[in-house]
ZADO-1210 file (C-alpha; in nm, 4 decimals, padded with zeros to 6 digits):
<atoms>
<atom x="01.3234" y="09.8977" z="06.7187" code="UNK" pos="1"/>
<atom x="01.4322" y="09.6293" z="06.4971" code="UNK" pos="2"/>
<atom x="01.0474" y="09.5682" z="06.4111" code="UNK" pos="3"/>
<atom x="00.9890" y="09.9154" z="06.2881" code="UNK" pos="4"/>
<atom x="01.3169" y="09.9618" z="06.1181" code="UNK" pos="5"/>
<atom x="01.1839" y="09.6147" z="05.9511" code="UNK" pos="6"/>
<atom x="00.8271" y="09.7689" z="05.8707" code="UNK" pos="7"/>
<atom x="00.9656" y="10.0638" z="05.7555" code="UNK" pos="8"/>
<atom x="01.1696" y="09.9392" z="05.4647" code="UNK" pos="9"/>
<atom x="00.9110" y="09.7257" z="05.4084" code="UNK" pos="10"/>
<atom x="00.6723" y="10.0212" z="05.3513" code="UNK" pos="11"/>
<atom x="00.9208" y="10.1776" z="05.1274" code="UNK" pos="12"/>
<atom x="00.9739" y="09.9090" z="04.9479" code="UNK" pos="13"/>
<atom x="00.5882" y="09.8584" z="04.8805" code="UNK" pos="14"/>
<atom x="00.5817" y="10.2355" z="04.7989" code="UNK" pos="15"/>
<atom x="00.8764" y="10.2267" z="04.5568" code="UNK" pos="16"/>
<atom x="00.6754" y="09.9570" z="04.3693" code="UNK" pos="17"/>
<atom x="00.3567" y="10.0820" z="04.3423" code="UNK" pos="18"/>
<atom x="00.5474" y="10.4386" z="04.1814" code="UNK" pos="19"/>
<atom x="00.7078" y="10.2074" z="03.9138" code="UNK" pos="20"/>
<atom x="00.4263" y="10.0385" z="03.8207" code="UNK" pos="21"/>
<atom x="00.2150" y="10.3710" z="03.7978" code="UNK" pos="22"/>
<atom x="00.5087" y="10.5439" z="03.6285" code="UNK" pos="23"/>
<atom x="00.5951" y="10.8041" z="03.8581" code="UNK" pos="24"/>
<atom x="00.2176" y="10.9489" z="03.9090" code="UNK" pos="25"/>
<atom x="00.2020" y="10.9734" z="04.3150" code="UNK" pos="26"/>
<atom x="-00.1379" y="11.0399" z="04.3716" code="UNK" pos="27"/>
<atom x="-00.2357" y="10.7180" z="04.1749" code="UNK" pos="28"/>
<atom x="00.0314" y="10.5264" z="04.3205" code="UNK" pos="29"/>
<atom x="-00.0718" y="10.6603" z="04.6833" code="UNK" pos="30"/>
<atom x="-00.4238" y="10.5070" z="04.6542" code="UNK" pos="31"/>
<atom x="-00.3309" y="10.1805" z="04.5050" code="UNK" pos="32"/>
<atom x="-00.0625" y="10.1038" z="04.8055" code="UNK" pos="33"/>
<atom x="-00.3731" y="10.2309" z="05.0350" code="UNK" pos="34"/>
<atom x="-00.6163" y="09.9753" z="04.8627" code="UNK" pos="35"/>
<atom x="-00.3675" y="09.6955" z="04.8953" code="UNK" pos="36"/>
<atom x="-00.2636" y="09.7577" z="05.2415" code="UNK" pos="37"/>
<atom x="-00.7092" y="09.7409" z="05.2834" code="UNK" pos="38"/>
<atom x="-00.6769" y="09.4441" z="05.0883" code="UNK" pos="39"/>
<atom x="-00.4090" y="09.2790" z="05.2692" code="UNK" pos="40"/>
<atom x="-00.5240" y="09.3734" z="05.6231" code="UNK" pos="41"/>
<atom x="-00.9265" y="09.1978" z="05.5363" code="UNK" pos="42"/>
<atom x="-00.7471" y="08.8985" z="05.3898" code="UNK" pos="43"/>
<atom x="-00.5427" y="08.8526" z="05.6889" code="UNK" pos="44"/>
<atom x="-00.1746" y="08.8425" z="05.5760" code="UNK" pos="45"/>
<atom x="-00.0536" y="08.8085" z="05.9488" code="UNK" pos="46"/>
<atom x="-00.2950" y="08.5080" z="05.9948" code="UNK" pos="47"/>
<atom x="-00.1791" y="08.3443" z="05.6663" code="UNK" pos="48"/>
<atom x="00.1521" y="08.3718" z="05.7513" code="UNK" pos="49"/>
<atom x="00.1168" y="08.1862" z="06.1043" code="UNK" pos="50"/>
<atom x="-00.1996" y="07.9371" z="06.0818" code="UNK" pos="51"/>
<atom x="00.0327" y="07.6196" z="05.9813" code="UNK" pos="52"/>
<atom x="00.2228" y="07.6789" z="06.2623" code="UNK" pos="53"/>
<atom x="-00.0016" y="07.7697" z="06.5639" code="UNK" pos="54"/>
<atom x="-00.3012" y="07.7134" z="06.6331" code="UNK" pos="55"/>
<atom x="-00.6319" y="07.8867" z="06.8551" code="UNK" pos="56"/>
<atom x="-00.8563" y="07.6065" z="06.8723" code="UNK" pos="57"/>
<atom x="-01.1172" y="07.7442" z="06.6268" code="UNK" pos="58"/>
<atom x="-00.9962" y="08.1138" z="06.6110" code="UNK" pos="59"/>
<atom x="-00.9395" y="08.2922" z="06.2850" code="UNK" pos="60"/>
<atom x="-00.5972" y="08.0588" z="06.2494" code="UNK" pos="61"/>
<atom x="-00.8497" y="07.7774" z="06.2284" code="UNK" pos="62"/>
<atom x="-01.0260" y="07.9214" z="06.0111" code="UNK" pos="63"/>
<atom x="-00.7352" y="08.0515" z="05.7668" code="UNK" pos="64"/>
<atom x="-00.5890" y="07.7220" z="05.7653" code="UNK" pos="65"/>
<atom x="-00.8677" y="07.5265" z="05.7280" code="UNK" pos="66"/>
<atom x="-00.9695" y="07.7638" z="05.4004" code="UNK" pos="67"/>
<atom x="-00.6107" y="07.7736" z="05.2496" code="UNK" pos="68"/>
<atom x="-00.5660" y="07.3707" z="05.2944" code="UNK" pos="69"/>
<atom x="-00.9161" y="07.3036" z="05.1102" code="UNK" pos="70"/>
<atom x="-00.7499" y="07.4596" z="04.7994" code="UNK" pos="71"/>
<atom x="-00.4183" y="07.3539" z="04.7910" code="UNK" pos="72"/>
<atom x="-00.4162" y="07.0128" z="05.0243" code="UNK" pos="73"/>
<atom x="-00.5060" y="06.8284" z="04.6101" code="UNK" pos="74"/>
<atom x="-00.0867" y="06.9098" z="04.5508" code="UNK" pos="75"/>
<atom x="-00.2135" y="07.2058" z="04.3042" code="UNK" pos="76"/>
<atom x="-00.0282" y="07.4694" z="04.4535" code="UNK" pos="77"/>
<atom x="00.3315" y="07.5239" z="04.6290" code="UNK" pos="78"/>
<atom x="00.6764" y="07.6916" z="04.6412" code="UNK" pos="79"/>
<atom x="00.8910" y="07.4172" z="04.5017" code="UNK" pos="80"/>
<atom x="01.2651" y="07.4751" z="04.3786" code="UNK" pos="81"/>
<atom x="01.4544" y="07.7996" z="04.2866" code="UNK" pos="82"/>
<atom x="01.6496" y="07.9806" z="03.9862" code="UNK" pos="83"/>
<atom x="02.0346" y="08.0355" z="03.9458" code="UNK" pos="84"/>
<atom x="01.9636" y="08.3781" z="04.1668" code="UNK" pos="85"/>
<atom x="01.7457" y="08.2397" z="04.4329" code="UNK" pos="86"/>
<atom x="01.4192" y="08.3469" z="04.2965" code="UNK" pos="87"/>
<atom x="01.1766" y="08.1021" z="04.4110" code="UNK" pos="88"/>
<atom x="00.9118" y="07.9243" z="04.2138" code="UNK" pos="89"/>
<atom x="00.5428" y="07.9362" z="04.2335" code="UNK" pos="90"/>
<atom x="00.4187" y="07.5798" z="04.1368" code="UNK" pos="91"/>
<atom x="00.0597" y="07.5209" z="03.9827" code="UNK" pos="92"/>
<atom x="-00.0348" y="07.1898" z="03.8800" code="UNK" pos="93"/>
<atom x="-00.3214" y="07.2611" z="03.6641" code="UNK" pos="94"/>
<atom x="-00.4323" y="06.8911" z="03.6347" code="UNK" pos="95"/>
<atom x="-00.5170" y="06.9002" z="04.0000" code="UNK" pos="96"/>
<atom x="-00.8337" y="06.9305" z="04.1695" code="UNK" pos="97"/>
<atom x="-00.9905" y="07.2723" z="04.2524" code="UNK" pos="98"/>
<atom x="-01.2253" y="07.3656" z="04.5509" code="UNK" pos="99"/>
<atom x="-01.5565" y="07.4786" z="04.4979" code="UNK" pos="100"/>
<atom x="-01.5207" y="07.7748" z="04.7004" code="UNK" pos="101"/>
<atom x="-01.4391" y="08.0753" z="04.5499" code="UNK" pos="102"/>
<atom x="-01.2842" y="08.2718" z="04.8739" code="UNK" pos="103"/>
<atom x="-01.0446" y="07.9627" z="04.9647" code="UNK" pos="104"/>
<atom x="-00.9653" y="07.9539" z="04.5883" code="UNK" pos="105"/>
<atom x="-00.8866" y="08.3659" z="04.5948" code="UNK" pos="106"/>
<atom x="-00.6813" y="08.2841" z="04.9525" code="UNK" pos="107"/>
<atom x="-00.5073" y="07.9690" z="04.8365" code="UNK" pos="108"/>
<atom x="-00.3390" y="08.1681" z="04.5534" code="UNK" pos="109"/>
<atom x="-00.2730" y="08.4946" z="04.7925" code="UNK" pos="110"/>
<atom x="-00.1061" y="08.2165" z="05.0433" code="UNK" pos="111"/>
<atom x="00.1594" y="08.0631" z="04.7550" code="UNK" pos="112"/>
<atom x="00.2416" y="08.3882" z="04.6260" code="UNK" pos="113"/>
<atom x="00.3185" y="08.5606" z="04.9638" code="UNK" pos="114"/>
<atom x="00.5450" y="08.2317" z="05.0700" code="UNK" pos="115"/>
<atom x="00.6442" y="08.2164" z="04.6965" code="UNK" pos="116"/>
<atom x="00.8308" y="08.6468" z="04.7839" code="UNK" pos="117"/>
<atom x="00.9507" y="08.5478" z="05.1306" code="UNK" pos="118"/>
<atom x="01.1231" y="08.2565" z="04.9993" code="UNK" pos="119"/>
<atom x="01.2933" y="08.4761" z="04.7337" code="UNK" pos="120"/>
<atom x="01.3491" y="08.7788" z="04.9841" code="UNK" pos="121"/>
<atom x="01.4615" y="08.4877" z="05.2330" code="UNK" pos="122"/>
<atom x="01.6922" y="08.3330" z="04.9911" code="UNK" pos="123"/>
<atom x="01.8661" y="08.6705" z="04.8463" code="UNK" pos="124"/>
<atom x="01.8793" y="08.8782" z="05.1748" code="UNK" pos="125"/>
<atom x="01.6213" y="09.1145" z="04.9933" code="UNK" pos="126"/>
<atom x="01.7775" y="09.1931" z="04.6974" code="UNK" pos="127"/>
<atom x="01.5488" y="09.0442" z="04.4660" code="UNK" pos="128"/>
<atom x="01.1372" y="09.1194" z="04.5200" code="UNK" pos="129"/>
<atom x="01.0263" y="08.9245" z="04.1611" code="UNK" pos="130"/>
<atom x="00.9467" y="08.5353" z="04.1979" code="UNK" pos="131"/>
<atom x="00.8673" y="08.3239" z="03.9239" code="UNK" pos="132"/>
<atom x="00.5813" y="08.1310" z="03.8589" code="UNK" pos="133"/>
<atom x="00.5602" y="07.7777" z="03.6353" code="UNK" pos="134"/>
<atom x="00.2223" y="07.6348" z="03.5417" code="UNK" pos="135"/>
<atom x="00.1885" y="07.2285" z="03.4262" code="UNK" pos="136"/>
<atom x="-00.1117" y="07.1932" z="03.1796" code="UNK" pos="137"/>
<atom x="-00.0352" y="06.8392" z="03.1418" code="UNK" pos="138"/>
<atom x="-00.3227" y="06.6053" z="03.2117" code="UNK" pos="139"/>
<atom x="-00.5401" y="06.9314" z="03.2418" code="UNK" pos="140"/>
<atom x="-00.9165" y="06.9294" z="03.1363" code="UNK" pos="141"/>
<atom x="-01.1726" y="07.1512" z="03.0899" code="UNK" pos="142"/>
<atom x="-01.3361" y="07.0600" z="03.5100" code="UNK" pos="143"/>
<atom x="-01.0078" y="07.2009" z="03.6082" code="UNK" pos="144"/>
<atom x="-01.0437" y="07.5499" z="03.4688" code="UNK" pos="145"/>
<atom x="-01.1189" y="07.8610" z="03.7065" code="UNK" pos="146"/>
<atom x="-01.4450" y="07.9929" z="03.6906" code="UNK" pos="147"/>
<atom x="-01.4304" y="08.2828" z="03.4937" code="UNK" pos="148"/>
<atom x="-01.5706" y="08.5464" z="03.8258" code="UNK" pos="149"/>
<atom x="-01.2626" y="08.4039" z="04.0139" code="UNK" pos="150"/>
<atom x="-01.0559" y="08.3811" z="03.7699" code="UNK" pos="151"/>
<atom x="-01.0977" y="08.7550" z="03.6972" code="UNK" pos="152"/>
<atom x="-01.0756" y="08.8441" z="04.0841" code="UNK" pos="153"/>
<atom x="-00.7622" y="08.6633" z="04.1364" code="UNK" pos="154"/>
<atom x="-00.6183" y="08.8433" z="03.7974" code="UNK" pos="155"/>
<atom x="-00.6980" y="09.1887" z="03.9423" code="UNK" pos="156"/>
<atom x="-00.5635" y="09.0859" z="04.2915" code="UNK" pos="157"/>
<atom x="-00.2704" y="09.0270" z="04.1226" code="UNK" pos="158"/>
<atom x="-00.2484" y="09.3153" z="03.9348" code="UNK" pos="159"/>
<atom x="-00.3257" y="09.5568" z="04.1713" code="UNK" pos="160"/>
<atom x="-00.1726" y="09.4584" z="04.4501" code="UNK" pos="161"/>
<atom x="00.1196" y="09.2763" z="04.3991" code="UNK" pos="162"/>
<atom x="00.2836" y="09.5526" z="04.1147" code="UNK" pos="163"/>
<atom x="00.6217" y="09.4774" z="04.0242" code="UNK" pos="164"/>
<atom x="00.6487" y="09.1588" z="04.2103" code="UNK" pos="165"/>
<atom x="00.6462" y="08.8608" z="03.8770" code="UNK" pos="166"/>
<atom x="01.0219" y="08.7982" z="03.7190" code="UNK" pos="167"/>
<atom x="00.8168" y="08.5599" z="03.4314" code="UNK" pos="168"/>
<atom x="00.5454" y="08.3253" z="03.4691" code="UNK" pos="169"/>
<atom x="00.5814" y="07.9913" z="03.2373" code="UNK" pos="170"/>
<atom x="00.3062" y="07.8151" z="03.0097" code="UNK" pos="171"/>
<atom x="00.4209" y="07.4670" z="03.0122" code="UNK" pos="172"/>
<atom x="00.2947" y="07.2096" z="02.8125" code="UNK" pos="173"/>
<atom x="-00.0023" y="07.4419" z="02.6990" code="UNK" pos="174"/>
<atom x="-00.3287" y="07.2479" z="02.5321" code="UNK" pos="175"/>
<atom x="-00.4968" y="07.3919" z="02.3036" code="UNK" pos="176"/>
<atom x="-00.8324" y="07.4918" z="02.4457" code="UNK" pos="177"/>
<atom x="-00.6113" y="07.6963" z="02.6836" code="UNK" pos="178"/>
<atom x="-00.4572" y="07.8681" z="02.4196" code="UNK" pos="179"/>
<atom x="-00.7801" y="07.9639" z="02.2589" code="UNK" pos="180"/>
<atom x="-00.8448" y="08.1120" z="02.5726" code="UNK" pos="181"/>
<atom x="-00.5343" y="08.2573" z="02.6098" code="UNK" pos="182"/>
<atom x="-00.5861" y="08.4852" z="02.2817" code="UNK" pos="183"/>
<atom x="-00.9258" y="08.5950" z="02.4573" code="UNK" pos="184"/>
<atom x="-00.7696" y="08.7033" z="02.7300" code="UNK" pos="185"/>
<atom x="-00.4481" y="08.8376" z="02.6516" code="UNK" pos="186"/>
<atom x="-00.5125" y="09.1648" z="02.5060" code="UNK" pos="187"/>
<atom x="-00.7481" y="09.2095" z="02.8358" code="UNK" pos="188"/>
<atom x="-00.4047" y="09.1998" z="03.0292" code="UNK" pos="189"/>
<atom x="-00.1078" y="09.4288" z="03.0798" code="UNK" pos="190"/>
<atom x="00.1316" y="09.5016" z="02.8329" code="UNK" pos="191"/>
<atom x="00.3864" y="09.4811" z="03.0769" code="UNK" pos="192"/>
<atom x="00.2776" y="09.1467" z="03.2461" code="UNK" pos="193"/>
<atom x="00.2113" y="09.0131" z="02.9266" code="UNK" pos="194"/>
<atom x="00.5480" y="09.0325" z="02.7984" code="UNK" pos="195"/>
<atom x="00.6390" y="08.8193" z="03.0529" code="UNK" pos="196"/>
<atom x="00.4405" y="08.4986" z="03.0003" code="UNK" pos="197"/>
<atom x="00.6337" y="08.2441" z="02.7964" code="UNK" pos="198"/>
<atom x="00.4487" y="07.9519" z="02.6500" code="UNK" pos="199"/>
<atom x="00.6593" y="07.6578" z="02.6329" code="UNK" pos="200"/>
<atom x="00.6020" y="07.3157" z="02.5178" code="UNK" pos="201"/>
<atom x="00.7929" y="06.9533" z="02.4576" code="UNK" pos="202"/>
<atom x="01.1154" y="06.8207" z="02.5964" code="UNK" pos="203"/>
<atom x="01.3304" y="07.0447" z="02.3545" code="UNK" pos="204"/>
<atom x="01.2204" y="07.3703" z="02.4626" code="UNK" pos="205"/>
<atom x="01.1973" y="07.3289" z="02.7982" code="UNK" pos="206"/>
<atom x="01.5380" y="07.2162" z="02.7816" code="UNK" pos="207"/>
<atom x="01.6622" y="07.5628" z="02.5759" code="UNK" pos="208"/>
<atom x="01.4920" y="07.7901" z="02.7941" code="UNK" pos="209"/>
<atom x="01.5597" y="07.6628" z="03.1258" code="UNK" pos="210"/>
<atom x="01.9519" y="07.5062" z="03.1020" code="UNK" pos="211"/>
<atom x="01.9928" y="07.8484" z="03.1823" code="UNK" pos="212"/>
<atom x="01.8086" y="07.9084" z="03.4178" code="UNK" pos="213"/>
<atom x="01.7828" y="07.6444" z="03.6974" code="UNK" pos="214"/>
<atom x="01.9941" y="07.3411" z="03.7693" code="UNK" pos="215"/>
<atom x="01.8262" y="07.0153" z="03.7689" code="UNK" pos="216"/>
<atom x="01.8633" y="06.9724" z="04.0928" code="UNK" pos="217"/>
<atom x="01.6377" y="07.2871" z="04.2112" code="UNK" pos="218"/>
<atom x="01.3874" y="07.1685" z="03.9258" code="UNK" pos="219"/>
<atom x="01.1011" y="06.9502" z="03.9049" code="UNK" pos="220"/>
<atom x="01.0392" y="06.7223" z="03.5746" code="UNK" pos="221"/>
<atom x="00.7983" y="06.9124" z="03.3856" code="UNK" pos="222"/>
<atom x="01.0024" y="07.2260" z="03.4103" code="UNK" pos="223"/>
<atom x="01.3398" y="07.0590" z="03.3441" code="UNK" pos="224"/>
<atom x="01.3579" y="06.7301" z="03.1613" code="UNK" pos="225"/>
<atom x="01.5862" y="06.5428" z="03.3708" code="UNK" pos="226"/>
<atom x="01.4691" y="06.7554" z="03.6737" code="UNK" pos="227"/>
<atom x="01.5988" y="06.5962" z="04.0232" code="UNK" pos="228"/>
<atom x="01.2939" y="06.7379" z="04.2843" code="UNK" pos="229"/>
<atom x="01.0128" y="06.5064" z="04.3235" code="UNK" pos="230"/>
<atom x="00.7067" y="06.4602" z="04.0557" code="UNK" pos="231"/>
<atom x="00.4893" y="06.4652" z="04.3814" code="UNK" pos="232"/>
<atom x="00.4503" y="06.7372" z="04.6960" code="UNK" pos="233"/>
<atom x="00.3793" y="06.6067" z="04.9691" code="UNK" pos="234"/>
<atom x="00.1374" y="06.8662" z="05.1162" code="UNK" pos="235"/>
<atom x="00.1929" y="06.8126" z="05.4737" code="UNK" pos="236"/>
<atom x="00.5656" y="06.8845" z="05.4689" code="UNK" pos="237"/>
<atom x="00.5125" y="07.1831" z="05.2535" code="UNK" pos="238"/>
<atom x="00.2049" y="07.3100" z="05.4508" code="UNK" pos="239"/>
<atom x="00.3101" y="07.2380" z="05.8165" code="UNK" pos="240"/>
<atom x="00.7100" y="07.1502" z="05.7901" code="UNK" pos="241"/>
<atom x="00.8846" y="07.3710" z="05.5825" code="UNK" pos="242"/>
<atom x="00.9138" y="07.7331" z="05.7143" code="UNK" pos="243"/>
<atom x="00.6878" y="07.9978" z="05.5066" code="UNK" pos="244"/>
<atom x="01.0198" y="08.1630" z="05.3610" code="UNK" pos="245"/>
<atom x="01.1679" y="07.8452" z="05.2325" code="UNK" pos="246"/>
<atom x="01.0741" y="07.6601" z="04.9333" code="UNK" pos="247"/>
<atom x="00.9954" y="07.2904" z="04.9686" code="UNK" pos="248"/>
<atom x="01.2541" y="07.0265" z="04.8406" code="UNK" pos="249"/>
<atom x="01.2597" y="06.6554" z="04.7662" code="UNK" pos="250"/>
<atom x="01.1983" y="06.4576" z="05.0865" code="UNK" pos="251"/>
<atom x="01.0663" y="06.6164" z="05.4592" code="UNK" pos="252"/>
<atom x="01.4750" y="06.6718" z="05.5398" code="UNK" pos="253"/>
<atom x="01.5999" y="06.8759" z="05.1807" code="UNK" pos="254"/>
<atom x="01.3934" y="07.1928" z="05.1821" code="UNK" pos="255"/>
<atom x="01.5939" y="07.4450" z="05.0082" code="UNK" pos="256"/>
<atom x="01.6132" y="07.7314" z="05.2233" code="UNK" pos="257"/>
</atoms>
């Protein structure tokens, strides 16, 4: 019983989303929750949640892990840290290496954001559903962009099926090719979404925006000059250590969760 009461609000929670991001039309808001619950069922949510944790010897945990690790095992990706209200934060580390495979890359991504929500639902009892995301350019080059095809499937994965879900997302330390292709982009993007990307860059205003935002104790250097979490993740705490609702700390014995 406790299950279904669980899947329930879960439901109506996914439903309540998809209204407000449609503004109120049903019928278009109906079929987008029905393609994402498609889209979340034939990327394997259930499996993605678990495959760190168990394993079946060459069954589709195996196989989920083995896909998921090949993108983010190069430190790019991870839950790291949270804001004054428990929001956790999705970590990229741009500068980091990239697989070549364009399915791991698309699951790798769907695997930080979904630990990136039950971290924040985890951490606030459910009252907040928006996480925040912080991207380091520093030390980026051009060999670490996305190709453009997966790029643009990981956007509309995003957009479509995670509605209502992003508090802000943070440029940090931004260079300039990036930007150029930022101005490409951007008008290609939604209004709404777009209003919440904040470029940011040098010591002074990182410093203004986030003082109030995180302590430096829940924040890594590049967001926070000063910043008390760890520089480096170590992937194998974060991947097979620290529970999927939790967000990874300094050290294998200081997640914050």
């Amino acid at each position: 019983t406790g299950k279904n009461t669980d899947r329930e609000g879960c439901a109506l929670a996914m439903a309540k989303r998809h209204f407000l991001a449609d503004k109120g039309d049903y019928s278009v808001a109906l079929d987008k929750m029905r393609n994402a619950i498609n889209f979340f069922d034939e990327i394997d949510v259930s499996s993605m949640r678990r495959c760190f944790y168990d394993s079946d010897d060459g069954g589709p945990l195996d196989e989920m892990r083995k896909a998921i690790e090949s993108d983010v095992s190069a430190g790019r990706l991870a839950v790291c840290g949270e804001d004054f209200s428990g929001r956790a934060i999705h970590i990229v580390l741009c500068r980091n290496k990239i697989t070549d495979n364009p399915d791991a890359l698309l699951l790798g991504h769907i695997y930080a954001i979904e630990r990136c929500l039950a971290a924040t639902e985890s951490k606030t009892n459910g009252k907040i559903e928006k996480s925040i995301v912080a991207y380091d350019f520093s030390g980026m080059s051009r060999s670490h962009i996305i190709p453009l095809k997966t790029f643009r499937k990981i956007g509309a994965a995003l957009q479509n099926y995670y509605p209502e879900r992003l508090h802000c997302t943070y440029m940090i330390d931004v260079p300039v090719f990036i930007r150029s292709l930022w101005k490409f982009f951007s008008p290609f993007i939604d209004p709404v979404t777009r209003k919440k990307i904040i470029f940011i860059n040098g010591k002074e205003e990182k410093e203004k925006t986030f003082e109030n935002v995180l302590a430096e104790e829940n924040a890594m250097p590049f967001i926070r000059p000063g910043g008390k979490m760890s520089s480096q993740i170590d992937m194998n705490t974060f991947l097979y250590k620290t529970p999927f609702d939790c967000s990874y700390g300094v050290g294998e014995s200081s997640q914050t969760c």
